[in-house]
Residue, then its C-alpha position, 0 to 999 in steps of 0.5 A: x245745492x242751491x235751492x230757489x223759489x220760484x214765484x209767479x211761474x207760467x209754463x214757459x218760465x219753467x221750458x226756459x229756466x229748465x233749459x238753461x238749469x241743466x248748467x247751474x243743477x239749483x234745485x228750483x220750486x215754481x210757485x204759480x203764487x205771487x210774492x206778497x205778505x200772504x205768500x211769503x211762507x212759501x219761501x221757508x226753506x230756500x237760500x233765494x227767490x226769484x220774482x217778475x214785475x208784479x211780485x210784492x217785496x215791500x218791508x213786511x215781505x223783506x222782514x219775513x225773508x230775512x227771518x228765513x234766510x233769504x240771502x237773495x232775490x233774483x229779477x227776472x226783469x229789468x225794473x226793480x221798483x216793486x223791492x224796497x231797497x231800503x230795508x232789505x236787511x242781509x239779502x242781496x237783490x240782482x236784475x237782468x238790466x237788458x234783456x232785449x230793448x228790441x222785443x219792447x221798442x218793436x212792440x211799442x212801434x207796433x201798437x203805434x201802427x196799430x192805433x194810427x192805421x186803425x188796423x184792429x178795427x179794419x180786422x173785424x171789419x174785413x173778417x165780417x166782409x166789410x170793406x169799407x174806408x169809413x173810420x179808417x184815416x190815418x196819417x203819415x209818419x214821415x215828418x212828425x215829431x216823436x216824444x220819447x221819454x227815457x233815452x236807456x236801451x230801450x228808448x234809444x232802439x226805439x228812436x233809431x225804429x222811429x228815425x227809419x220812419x222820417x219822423x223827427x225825434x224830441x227826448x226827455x231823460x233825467x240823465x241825458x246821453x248826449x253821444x246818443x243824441x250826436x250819433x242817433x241826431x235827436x234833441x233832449x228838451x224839458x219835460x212841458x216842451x216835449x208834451x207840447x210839441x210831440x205828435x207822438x209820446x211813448x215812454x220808456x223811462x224806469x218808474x222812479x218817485x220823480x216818474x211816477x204819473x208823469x202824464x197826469x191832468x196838467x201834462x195832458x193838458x199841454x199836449x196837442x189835440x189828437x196826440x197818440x201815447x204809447x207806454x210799454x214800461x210801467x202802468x203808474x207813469x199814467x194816473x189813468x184817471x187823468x188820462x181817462x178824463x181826457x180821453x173823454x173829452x175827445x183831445x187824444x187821438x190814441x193810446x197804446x198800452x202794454x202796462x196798467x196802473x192795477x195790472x197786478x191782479x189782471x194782466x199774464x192771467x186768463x181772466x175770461x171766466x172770472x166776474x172780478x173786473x176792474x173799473x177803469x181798465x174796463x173803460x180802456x178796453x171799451x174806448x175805441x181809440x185805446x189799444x191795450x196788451x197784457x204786458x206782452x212786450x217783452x215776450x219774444x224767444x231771444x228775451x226769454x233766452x237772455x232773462x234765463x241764462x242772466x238770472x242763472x249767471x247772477x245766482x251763481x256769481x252771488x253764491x260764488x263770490x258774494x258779487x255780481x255786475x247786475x246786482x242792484x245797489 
C-alpha cells in the first residue's frame, strides 16, 4: 500500500481526497503542517508527500526527503515554483496542469466588477441604510482595452470573459499561442506597450525568475493614470513596495488581489484572533481602492474534483509504471 503524507490539510481536502481514495486505497496522513525545513521529519516513513502552493521544497527539504525515501512529491496545483527542481535527487515531482481555468478567470472578472462598480463599498453602505451614489462612479467596460498577461488556459478563458464585454484585448506571453490569438481575435505586443496602453491588466502567467515582480516601479510607471491590476496567479509578480508607492500617489484606479507576495504565513488561515500581522498586507486591506481575497480563486467544487481525481491518478501512474503525462521534467 502506498502511504502519503499529506501537508497543508484543510477540511475540505480531506472530504475530496477521501471521495475519490476509495478507488486508489493509499494510506494518507493529513498534516494541518506546512512542508518546510522544520516539518519535513513528518515525512519519515511515506513512499510520497503531497503539497499546495505554499509548502516550502527548497534544497535542505529535498535532501532530508531524499534521506527518507521520498520517491514523490505530488501538487495539488498547477505552479511548481515552490520545488527546487534542480536538486531533487531520485524523487519525481507531478502537478495537476488544469484543473479549471474557469474557477480562476471568473474570479479574476469578478474582483474587476468588484473594483469598478464599487460594489463592496455600495454593500456596507446599503446594509447601514445609506443609498447615496457619492464615491460609487465607475465605467464601461465595453471599449476598453484589457492587458493580459500570460495567454495558457487561464488567460485565454479570461480573454474570451473579457471579449463578451466589448472590450478590446492586448496580450503579452513568452510563448505566444498565435491560433489563439486568430480564433480568440486578440494582439500579442512587447511587455512596455501593454503597461501603456491597458486600461485594465490582470496576470495570469506562471512565476518564473523572467516573471517575478513584472510590475515593479518602472512598469508602474508606464501605466495609464487610473489603471485597474488584477493578479490571481502568484503574489511575487508584484514587488508590493512598488505597487504601494504608487498607490500612494493616487495614479491606480484599483487593485484585485487573490494572491500576496508573503501570504504564506497569512492567507487559507483564520488569522482573526491572532496579534501577528504583516505591514504591507496591512496597508493593502486599508486602501480603499485595493480589494484583496485569500487565494480563494481556485475554489470551486469542479476544481476540488479535478485536483483530487489527477492527483490520484498521478500517484498511481508513477508507482505503477515510473511515468506520468503531469510529471514535471
Amino acid at each position: 500500500m502506498i502511504k502519503i503524507a499529506f501537508f497543508d490539510t484543510k477540511d475540505y481536502d480531506t472530504e475530496f481526497f477521501e471521495e475519490y481514495n476509495k478507488n486508489y486505497n493509499y494510506e494518507i496522513t493529513y498534516f494541518e503542517s506546512k512542508l518546510n525545513a522544520e516539518t519535513a521529519q513528518l515525512a519519515k516513513g511515506f513512499d510520497a508527500v503531497c503539497i499546495f502552493v505554499n509548502d516550502v521544497v527548497d534544497k535542505t527539504v529535498l535532501e532530508k526527503l531524499n534521506e527518507y525515501g521520498i520517491k514523490l512529491i505530488a501538487l495539488r496545483c498547477a505552479g511548481f515554483n515552490n520545488v527546487d527542481l534542480e536538486n531533487l535527487g531520485n524523487i519525481k515531482v507531478v502537478r495537476v496542469p488544469q484543473y479549471s481555468p474557469y474557477a480562476v478567470a471568473e474570479h479574476a472578472t469578478a474582483l474587476l466588477l468588484n473594483i469598478n462598480r464599487k460594489i463592496y463599498k455600495s454593500y456596507q453602505r446599503v446594509k447601514k441604510y445609506n443609498f447615496s451614489l457619492d464615491g460609487l462612479l465607475g465605467f464601461d467596460l465595453h471599449n476598453k482595452t484589457i492587458g493580459v498577461v500570460g495567454t495558457g488556459r487561464i488567460g485565454k478563458a479570461f480573454i474570451e470573459i473579457m471579449k463578451g464585454f466589448g472590450t478590446k484585448i492586448i496580450a503579452y506571453d513568452l510563448f505566444k499561442d498565435e491560433k489563439a490569438s486568430q480564433e480568440l481575435g486578440f494582439e500579442y505586443v512587447e511587455f512596455d506597450e501593454l503597461c501603456q496602453k491597458s486600461d485594465i491588466i490582470s496576470l495570469h502567467c506562471p512565476l518564473t525568475p523572467e516573471t517575478t515582480h513584472i510590475i515593479n516601479k518602472n512598469s508602474l510607471s508606464e501605466m495609464k493614470p487610473n489603471v485597474i491590476i488584477i493578479n490571481c496567479s502568484r503574489g511575487n509578480l508584484i514587488c508590493t513596495d512598488d505597487l504601494i508607492d504608487a498607490l500612494s500617489t493616487g495614479k491606480i484606479g484599483g487593485v484585485g488581489l487573490d494572491v500576496y507576495e508573503n501570504e504564506s504565513d497569512f492567507f487559507l488561515k483564520d488569522m482573526s484572533n491572532s496579534y501577528e500581522r504583516d505591514k504591507n498586507l496591512s496597508l493593502l486591506i486599508s486602501m480603499p481602492n485595493v480589494l484583496i481575497t485569500s487565494h480563494q480563486a481556485f475554489f470551486t467544487s469542479e476544481a476540488l474534483n479535478k485536483i483530487a481525481s489527477d492527483t490520484c491518478q498521478n500517484i498511481a501512474d508513477i508507482f505503477a509504471s515510473g511515468t506520468c503525462i503531469n510529471e514535471v521534467k
